[in-house]
N, C-alpha and C positions, 0 to 999 in steps of 0.2 A: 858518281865517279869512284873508281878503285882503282887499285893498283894490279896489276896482272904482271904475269910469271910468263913468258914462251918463251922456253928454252936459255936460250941464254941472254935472251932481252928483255928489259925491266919497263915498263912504261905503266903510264896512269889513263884511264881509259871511260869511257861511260860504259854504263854496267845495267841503268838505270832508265826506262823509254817511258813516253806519256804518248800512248797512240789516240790518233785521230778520234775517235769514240770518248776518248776520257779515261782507259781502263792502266794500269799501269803494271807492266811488268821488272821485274830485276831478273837478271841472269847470273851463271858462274861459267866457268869452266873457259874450252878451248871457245877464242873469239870469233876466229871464222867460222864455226860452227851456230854459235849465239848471234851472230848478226847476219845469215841465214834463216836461220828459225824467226829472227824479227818479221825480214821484208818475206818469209812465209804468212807470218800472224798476221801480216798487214795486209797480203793481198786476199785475205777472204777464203780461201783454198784450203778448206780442211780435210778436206778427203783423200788422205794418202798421193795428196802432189808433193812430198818432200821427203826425202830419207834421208839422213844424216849420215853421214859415214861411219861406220862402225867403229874403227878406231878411235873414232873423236867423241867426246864425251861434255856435253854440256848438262844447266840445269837451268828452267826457268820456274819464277812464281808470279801469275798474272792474277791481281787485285780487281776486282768489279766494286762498282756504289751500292752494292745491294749487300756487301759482305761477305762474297763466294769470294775464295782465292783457288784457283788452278794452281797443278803441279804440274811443268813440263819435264820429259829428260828426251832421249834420243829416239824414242818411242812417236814420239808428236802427239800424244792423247792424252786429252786432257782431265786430270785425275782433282775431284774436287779432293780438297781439305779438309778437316773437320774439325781438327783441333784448334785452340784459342790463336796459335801463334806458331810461326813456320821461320824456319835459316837456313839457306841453301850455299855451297862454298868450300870452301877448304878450313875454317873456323866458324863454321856451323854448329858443332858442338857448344864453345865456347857462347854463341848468343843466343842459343839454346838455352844454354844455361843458367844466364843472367836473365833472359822472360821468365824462366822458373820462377828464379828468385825475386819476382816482382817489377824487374826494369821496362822500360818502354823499349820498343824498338831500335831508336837512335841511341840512346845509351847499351843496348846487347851491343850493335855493328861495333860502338869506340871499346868496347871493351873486348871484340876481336881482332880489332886493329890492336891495339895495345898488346894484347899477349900472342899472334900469331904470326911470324914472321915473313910471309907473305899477303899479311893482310897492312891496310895502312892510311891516315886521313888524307883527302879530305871525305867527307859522306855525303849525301846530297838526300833533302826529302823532297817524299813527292805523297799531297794530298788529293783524296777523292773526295771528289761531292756528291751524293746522291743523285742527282740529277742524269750524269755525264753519262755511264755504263751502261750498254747494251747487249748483255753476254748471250751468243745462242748456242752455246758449249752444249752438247748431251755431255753427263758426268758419271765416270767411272768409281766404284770404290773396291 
């Protein structure tokens, strides 16, 4: 759960999905676009069945049991990771910066909620188990 920003309405929202397979994504950005790109992920359809609107500007990061994390944007292709640790959002920087400095994940998010004013609790985790993930991503770098 987060708090999101559209336009001149403030609400608190899930941000946050545990799909069918066990793989776990988080998003940012505009939410009709992010909850599109969900029921896109979910129904199988990776091959250019979905194009975001250009104006609209989301971000996801899709977590597997195997350790691969995806990066999505409005592009819908999915760009493996490589580095220790990823923050995608409007204080991104912010928990960026505190994994630098040694924090865990749920401590980077409270320390962009705290300093980012569109950022805000409550946070919500979500673990993987080995088991669960079944990625058939081809991956981009």
């Amino acid at each position: 759960m987060a708090d999101t920003n559209s336009g001149s309405v403030h609400f608190t929202t899930e941000k946050l999905f545990r799909m069918a397979n066990g793989e776990v994504i988080g998003c940012a950005g505009d939410i009709r676009e992010y909850t599109r790109f969900i029921e896109w992920y979910e129904s199988g359809e990776f091959i250019d069945s979905w194009e975001p609107h250009e104006e609209d500007t989301f971000e996801a990061i899709c977590a597997y049991s195997n350790g691969c994390i995806h990066y999505f944007d409005n592009s819908t292709r999915a760009i493996e990771i490589k580095n220790d640790y990823i923050a995608i959002g409007i204080a991104a920087d912010v928990a960026m910066g505190a994994m630098y400095m040694g924090a865990d994940a749920d401590i980077a998010v409270k320390a962009a909620c705290e300093l980012n004013v569109w950022c805000r609790l409550p946070i919500r985790i979500e673990k993987i188990s080995k088991e669960e993930s079944n990625n058939d991503f081809s991956t981009t770098s």
